[in-house]
BALO-570002 format. One record per residue: residue in one letter; y negated, z, x of N, C-alpha, C, O in turn. Coordinates in steps of 0.1 Angstrom, whole numbers, plus 5000, padded with zeros to 4 digits. Example, Ala and Ser with C-alpha at 12.3 -4.5 7.8 and 13.67 -1.06 7.14 Angstrom:
# BALO-570002
a505750785132504550785123503350785132503350855142s502250715128501150715137500050795129498950805134
***
This chain:
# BALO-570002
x493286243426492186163431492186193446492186303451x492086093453491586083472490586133472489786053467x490186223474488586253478488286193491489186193500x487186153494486286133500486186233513486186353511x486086183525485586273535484186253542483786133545x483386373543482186353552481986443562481786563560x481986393571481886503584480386483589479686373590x480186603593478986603596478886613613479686693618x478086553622477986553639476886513641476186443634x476686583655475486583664475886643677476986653683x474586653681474686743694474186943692473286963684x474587013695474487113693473287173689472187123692x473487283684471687363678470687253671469487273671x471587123663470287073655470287093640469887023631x471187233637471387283621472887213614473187223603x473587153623474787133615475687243606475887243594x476087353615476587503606475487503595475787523584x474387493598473487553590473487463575473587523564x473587283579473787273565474787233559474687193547x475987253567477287303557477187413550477187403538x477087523557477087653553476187663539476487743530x474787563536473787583522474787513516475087583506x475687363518476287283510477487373502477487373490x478087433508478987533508478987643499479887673492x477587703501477187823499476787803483476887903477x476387693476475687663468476687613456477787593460x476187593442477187563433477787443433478387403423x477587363445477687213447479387223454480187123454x479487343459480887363464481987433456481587523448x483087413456484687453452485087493462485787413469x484887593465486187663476486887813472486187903468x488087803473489287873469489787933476490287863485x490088083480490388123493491788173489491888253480x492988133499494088193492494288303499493588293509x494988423498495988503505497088473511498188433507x496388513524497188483538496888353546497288343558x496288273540496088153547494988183558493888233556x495788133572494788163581494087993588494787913593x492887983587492487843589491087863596490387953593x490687753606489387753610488687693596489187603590x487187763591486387723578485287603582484087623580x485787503588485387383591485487303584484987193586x486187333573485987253562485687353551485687483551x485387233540485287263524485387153514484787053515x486187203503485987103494484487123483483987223479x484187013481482386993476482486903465483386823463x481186923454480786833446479886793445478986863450x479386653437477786673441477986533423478786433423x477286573413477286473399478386453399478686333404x479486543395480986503392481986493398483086493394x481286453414482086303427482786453436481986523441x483786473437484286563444484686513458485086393459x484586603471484386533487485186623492485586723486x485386593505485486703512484586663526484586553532x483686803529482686813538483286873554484186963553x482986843568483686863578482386873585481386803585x482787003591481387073601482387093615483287183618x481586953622481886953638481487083646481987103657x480487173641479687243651480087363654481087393647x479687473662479687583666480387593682481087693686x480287483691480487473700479887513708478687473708x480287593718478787663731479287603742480087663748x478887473748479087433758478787513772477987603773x479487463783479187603795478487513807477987553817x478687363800477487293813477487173806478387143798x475987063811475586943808476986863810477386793800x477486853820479386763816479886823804479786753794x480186893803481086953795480086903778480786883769x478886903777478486863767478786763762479286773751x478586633766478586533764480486503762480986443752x480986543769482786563764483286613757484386583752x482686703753483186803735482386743727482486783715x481486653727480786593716481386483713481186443701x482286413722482886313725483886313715484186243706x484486433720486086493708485786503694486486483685x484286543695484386593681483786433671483986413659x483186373679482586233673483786153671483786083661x484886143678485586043678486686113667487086063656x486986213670487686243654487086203644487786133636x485686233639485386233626485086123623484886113612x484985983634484885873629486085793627486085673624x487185863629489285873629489085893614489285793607x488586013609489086043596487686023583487986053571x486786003585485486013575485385863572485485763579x485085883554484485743555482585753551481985663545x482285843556480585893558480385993570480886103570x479585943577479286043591477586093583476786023576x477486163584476286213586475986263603476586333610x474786193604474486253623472886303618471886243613x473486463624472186543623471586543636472286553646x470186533638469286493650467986673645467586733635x467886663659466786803655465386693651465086593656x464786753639463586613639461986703643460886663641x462386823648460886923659461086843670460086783673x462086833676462686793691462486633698462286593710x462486523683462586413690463986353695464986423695x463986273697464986213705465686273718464986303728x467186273717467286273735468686203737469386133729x468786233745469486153758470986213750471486103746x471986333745472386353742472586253725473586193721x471586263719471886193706471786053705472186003694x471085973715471685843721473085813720473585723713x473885903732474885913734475985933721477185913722x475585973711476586023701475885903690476685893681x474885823688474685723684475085593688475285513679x475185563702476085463707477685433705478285333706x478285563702479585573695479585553678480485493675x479085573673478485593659478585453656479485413649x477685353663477085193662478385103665478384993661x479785153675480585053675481685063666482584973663x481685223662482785243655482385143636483385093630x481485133631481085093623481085133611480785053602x481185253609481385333599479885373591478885383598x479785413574478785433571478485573578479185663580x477085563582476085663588475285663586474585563589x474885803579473785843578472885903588473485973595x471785893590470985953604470086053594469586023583x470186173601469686293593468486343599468386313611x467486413595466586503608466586593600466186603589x467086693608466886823602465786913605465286873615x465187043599464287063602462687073601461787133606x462886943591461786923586461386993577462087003567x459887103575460187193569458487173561458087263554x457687053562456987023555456886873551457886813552x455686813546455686693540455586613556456386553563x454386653556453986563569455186553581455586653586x455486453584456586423594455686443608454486413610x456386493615456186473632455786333634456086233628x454586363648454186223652455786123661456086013664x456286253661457386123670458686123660459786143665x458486113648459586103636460185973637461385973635x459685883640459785713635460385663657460585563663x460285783659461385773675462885783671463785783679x463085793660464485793656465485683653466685673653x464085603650464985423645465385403659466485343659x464985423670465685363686467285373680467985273681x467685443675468885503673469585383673470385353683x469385303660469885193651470785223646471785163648x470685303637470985353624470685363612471185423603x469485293612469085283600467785363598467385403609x467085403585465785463581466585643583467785673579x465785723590466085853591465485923578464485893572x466386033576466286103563465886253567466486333574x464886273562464286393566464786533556464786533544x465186613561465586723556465186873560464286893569x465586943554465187113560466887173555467087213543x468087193564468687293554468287373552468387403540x467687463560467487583562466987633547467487723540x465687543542465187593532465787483521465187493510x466387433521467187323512466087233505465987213493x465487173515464387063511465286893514465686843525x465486853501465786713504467086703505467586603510x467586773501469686813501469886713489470586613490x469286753476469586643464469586483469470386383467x468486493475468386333477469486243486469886133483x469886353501470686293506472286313502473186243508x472686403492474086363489473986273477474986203477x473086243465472786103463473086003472474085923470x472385983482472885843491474485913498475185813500x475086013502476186013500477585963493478585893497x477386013482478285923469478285823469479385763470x476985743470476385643470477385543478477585423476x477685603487478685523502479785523501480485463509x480385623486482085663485482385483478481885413470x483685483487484485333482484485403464484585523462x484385273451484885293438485885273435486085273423x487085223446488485233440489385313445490585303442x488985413454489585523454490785523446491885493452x490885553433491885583420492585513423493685553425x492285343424493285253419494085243437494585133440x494185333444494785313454496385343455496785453453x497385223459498685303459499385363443500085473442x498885273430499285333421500785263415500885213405x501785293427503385243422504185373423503985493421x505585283429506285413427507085473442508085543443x506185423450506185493467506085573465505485593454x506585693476506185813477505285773492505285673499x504385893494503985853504503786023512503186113507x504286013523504686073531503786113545504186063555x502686223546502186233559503086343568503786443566x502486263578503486343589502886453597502786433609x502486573592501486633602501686763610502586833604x501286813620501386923629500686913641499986823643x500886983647500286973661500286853672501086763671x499486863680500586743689501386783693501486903693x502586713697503386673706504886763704505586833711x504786753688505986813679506686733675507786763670x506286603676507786463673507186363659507886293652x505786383658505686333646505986203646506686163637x505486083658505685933656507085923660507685823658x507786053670508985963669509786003656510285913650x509886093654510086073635510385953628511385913623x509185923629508485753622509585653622510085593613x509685643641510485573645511985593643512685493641x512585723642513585703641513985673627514985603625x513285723615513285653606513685513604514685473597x512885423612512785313613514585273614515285223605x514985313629515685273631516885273626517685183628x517285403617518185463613518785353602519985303601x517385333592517585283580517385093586517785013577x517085053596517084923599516384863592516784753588x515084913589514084803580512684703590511884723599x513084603585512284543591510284603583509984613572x509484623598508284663590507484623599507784573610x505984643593505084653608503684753605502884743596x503684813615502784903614501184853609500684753614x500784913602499584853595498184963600497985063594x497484933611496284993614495284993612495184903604x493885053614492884993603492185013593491184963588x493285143586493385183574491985253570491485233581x490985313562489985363560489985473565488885513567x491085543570491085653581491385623595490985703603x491985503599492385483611493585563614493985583625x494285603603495785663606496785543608496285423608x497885553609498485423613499885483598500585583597x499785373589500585363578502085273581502085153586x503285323577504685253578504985223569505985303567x504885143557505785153550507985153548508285073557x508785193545509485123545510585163532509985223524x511785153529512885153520513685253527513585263539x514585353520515985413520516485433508516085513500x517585323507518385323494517585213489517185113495x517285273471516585233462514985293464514085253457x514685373472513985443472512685363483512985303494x511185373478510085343485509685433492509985543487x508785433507508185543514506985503518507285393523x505585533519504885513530504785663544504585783541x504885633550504685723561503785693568503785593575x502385863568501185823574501385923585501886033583x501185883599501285933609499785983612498785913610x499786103619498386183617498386233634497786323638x499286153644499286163654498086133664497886183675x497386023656495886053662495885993677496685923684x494686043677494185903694495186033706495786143704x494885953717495586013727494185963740494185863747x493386053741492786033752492686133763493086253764x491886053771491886113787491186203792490986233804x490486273775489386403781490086513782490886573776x489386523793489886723793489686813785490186933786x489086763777488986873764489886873756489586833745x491286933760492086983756492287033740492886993731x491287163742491487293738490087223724490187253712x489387153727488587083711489587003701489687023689x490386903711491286803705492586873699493286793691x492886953700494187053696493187133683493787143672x492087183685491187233674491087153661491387163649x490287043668490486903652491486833648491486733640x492486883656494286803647493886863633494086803624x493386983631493387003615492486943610492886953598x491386883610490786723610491486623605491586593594x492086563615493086493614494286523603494286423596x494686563602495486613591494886633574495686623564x493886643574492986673563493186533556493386513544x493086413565492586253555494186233550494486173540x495186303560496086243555497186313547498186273543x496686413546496986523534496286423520497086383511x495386403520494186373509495086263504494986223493x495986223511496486033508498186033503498885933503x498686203499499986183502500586213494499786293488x501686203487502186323479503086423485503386533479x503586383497504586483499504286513515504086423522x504186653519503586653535505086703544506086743539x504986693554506186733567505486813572504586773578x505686893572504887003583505887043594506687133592x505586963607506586963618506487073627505487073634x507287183629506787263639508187293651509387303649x507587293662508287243674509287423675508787533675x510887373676511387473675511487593683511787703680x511087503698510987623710510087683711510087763720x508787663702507687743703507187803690506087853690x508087783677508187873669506887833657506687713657x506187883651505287903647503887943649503588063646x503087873654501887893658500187903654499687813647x499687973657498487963647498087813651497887863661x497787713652497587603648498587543634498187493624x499787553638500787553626500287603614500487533604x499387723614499187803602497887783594497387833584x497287653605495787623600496087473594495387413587x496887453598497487273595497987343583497387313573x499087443580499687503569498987483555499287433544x497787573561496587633548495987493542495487483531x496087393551494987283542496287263536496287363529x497387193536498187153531498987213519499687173510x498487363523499087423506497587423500497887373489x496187443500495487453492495287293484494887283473x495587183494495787043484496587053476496686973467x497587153476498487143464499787003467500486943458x499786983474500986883477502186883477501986953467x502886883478504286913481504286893494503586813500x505687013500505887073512507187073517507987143511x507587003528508587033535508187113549507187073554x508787193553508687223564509887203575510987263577x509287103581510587023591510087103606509087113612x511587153608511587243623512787143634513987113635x511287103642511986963652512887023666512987143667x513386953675513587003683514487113683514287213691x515687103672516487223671517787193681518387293682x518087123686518887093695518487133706519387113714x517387193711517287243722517187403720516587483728x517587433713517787643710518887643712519787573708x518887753721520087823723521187893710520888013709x521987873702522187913691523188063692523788093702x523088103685524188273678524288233672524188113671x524588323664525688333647524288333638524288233630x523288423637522488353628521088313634519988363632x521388213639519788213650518588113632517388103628x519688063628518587973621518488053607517688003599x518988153604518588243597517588323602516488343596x517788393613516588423616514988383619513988443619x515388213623514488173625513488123612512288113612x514688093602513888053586513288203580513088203568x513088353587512888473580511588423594510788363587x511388433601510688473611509288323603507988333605x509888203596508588103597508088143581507088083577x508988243573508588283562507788423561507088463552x508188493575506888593574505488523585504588593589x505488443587504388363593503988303581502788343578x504488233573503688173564503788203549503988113541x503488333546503788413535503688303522504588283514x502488253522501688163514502488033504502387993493x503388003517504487883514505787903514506487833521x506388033504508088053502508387913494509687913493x507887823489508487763481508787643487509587563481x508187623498508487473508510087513515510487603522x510687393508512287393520511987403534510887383538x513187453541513387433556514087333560515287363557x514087243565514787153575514787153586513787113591x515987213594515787203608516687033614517686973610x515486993625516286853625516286873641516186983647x516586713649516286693658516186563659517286503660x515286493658514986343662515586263672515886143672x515686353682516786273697517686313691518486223695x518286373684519886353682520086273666521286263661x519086233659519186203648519786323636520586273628x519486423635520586543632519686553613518386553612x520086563607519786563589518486493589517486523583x518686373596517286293589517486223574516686193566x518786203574518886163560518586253550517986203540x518986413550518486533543517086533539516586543527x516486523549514886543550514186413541513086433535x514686323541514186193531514386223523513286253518x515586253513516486253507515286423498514686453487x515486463506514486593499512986583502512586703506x512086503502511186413503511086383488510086413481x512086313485511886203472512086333457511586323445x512886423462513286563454511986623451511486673441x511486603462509886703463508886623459507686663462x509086503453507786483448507986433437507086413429x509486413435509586423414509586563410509686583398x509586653417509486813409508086823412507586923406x507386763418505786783418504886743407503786783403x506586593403505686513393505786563380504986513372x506986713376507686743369506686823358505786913360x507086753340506386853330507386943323508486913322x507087043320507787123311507487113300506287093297x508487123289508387143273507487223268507987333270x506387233261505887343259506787453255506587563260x507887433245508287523237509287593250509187713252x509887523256510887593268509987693280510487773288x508687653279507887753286507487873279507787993282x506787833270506587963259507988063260507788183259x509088023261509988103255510388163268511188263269x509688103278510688163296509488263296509788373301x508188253292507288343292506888443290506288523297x507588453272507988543266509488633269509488753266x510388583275511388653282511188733294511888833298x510288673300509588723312508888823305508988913313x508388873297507288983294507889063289507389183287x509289033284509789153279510989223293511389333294x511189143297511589193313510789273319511289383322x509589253322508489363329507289343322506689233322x506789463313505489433306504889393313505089403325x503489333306502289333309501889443314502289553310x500589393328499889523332498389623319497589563312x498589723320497589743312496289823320496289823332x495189893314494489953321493590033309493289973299x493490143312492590253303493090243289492590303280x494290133289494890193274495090043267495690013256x494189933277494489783273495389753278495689803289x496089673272497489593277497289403277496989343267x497589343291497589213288498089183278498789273273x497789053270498888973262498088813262496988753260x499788803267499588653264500188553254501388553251x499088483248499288443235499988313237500688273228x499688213248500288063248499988023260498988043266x501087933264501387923279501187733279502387703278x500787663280501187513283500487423300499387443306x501687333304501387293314500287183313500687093306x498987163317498387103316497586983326496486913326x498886993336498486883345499686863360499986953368x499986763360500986783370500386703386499286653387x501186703395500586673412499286703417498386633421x499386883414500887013413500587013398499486973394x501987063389502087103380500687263379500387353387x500387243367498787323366499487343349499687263341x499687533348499387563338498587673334498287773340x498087623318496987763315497287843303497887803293x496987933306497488013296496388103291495588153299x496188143279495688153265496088333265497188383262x494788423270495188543272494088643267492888613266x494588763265493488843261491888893267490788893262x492388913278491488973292491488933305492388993311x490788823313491388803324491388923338491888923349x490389013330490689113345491789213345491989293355x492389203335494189273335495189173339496289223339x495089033344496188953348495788993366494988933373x496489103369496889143383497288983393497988893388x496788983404497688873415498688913411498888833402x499989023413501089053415501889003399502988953397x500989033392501588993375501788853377502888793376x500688793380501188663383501788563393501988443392x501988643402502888623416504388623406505188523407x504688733398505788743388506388643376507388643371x504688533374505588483364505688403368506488323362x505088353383505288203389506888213395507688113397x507088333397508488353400509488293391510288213394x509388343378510288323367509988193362510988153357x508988113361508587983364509687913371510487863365x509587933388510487863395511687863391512387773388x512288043391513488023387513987953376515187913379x513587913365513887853351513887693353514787603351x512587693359512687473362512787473377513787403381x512487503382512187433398511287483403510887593404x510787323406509287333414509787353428509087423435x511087293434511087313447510087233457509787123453x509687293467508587223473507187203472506487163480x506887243457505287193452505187313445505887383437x503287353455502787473450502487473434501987363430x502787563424502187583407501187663409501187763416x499887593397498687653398498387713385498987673374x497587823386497887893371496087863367495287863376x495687853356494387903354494587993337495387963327x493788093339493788193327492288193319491288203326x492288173306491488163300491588293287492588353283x490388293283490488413271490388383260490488263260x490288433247489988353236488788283235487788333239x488788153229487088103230486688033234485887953230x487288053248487087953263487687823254488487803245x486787733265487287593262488187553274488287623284x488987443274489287383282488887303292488887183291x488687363303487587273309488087243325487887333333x488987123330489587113338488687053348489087033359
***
């Protein structure tokens, strides 16, 4: 399923951290924290009656002067109306109106997107006399809230859901793969696109517009269908650099949500970067399938094993993702772009891939007699039944005595012997362990 994006924006200090962090904090949220994954927590994935989202917190910005305000609000407004299909705009509702939240409402009104107008802060019945100074906005009736004390949270992610498109599901259900293209700027992603284009000679045309405003390609190689979502994003003239480099993982998030198979481009002369590692972490916790394409290899100086060392050096950077191939390419020279397709289409039928029950049971059981189960004060794991229960990623669960004797490392071990037996090149496997009794409850 696509989830849903909602980002939340304003102008600073009117409770945005504050009411991600209750959304978050509360059982309305699913967040999964893996080992090793290093990421800014500006996002989360959320639920609210069933409807699963993902929530995006613009805030925590300390501006250092009145210019500089109005320009980092700028960055962060114009992304999330790039990738959300619900803005929530939180307004302080003690404070009134100002001159700042004008400014971030006048962007809000041309982009056209559902928006909600929030007041936060409201921490009794009685509204402020200058409450109803909020319609100037033209956004609609303002929704009074308190995160702080979580007054009025039910009501407004109600009218949330409420705004999510209902055909989500039925989007893209053939037999395209579809392909985002994401990393940092200015790592080669659109020309990628293009050389694609050119290589294979398809006639196409870029289709913009899209519910995220990413720019979608379709096109053909071989027998084979592709969409390719380019997450290269606007290109503007603010100096705020150092915000717009911050919310490429923003950007990358809608088109993760849309893909089955991701590229994760990282520019060769500059190696692996913690932005790389925050683009990384969304992309393995969606569970998608993973290439990791290293651009610009035509410009390294080569030895005898430079790309050996260079594929040890992006594998202790990204502990998290041993299972994503390496492709080193170069776009100006056209150098294994056919590889990189070609293992594209590999990585997302092993994503799509089920196992036999009986052929897992038996790789399971061979595995346990290879290295026991862990035990503790004299208990020993056992596991009684292994079956895959859901694939894009392959998700299995297994049927066990105790879940606080299934060690990470035990099962770091069977996902091992997992891969080695079927695959699973490219696409993370998810385990869930249940005990006797438990139901099945996905």
């Amino acid at each position: 399923m696509n989830k849903p994006i909602v980002a939340v924006v304003g102008r600073p200090n009117v409770g945005k951290s504050t009411f991600f962090n209750k959304i978050v904090g509360r059982r309305v949220s699913i967040v999964e924290d893996t080992p090793g994954v290093t990421r800014d927590r500006i996002y989360a994935e959320a639920e609210w009656r069933d409807t699963p989202f993902i929530l995006i917190d613009t805030g925590g910005i300390e501006p250092d002067s009145d210019d500089i305000i109005l320009s980092q609000m700028r960055a962060q407004a114009e992304i999330a109306m790039e990738t959300a299909q619900v803005i929530l705009f939180l307004v302080d509702g003690r404070s009134g109106v100002t001159s700042a939240d004008r400014e971030v409402a006048s962007m809000l009104r041309r982009k056209g997107k559902d928006v909600i107008l929030v007041a936060n802060k409201i921490d009794t019945p009685k509204l402020p006399d200058d409450f109803y100074d909020f319609y100037e906005l033209g956004l609609g009736d303002p929704i009074a809230i308190s995160a702080a004390n979580m007054l009025g949270l039910g009501d407004l992610l109600e009218m949330i859901i409420e705004k999510f498109p209902q055909n989500e599901d039925a989007m893209e259900e053939d037999d395209r793969t579809n392909i985002a293209i994401i990393g940092k700027p200015n790592v080669g992603k659109s020309s990628l696109i293009n050389a694609f284009l050119g290589e294979n000679r398809v006639i196409v045309s870029n289709i913009a517009g899209t519910t995220r405003d990413s720019i979608d390609t379709p096109f053909t190689h071989g027998e084979d269908s592709f969409l390719l979502i380019d997450t290269a994003g606007i290109r503007r003239k603010s100096k705020v650099i150092q915000d717009i480099e911050r919310y490429s993982v923003i950007r990358a998030i809608s088109a993760i949500e849309r893909c089955d198979v991701c590229f994760l481009m990282i520019d060769a002369q500059e190696g692996v970067t913690e932005q790389d590692k925050k683009i990384a972490g969304v992309a393995h916790e969606s569970g998608k399938g993973m290439i990791i394409v290293v651009n610009k290899w035509d410009l390294v100086e080569k030895e005898t094993n430079t790309m050996r060392d260079f594929e040890r050096e992006i594998r202790e950077e990204l502990p998290f993702m041993t299972y994503a191939p390496i492709v080193f390419i170069s776009v100006l020279k056209n150098q294994r772009l056919e590889k990189l397709i070609n293992m594209a289409k590999m990585v997302a039928d092993k994503r799509a891939m089920r196992v036999p029950t009986g052929q897992l049971n038996s790789l399971i059981v061979d595995a346990t007699m290879m290295q026991s189960p862990p035990s503790d004060k004299g208990k020993r794991l056992k596991i009684y039944y292994v079956t895959q229960v859901a694939v894009k990623p392959p998700l299995f669960s297994f049927k066990i005595n105790d879940r606080e004797l299934m060690h990470f490392s035990y099962a770091r071990y069977l996902e091992n012997k997992i891969r080695e037996g079927f695959g699973f090149e490219g696409t993370s496997i998810k385990f869930v362990f249940r005990e006797k009794g438990e139901s099945v409850n996905e």
